[in-house]
Steps between C-alpha positions, in 0.01 A plus 500: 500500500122597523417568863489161631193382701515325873285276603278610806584301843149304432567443148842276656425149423659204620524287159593841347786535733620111481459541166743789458767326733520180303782647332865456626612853328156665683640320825803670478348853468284431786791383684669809376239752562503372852717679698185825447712687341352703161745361196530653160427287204862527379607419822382127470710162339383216381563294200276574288451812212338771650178493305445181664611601895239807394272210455587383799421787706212545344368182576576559871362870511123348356517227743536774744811369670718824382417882455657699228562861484601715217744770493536668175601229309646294776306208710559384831327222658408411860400170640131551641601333833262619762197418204613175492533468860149583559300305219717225515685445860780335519552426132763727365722388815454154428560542094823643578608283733418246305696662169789546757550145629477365153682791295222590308573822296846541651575584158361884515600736656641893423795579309822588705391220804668272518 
């Protein structure tokens, strides 16, 4: 992976953002990156191959919703929480509250949780 570019808090947009959580499998990396914790690439489940849940986190790192950080060759990913927070109050807690009443992304999650 070629050092992989974040979005500045002012380059955050809101259709950007939406745009990026109109996916159920992008829900449920949101929903599982939400507990703050830092979580290793290989760490993460969902069904799909993993050239397409790297396209997946890609898609949420450009929106700016997640921050990636290399390690040799391993990537972990954070959820950008307190950016969202402050461009867009309110939102992320409402998304997931949202995904959570209706189940959206409940299907990823990290291998070994049950």
């Amino acid at each position: 992976m070629r050092h992989a570019r974040h979005p500045a808090l002012d380059e955050i947009d809101l259709v950007g953002v939406l745009g990026a959580l109109g996916d159920p499998i992008r829900v449920g990396l949101v929903r599982v990156l939400a507990d703050g914790r830092e979580r290793g690439w290989g760490e993460l489940r969902a069904p799909v191959a993993k050239s397409t849940l790297s396209h997946h986190l890609r898609v949420l790192r450009d929106a700016g919703i997640t921050r990636t950080r290399e390690e040799g060759t391993r990537c972990f990913v954070t959820l950008r929480r307190d950016d969202l927070d402050t461009r867009f109050p309110g939102l992320l807690d409402a998304v997931l509250d949202a995904a959570h009443g209706d189940d959206v992304g409940a299907h990823v999650g990290l291998h070994g949780a049950t």
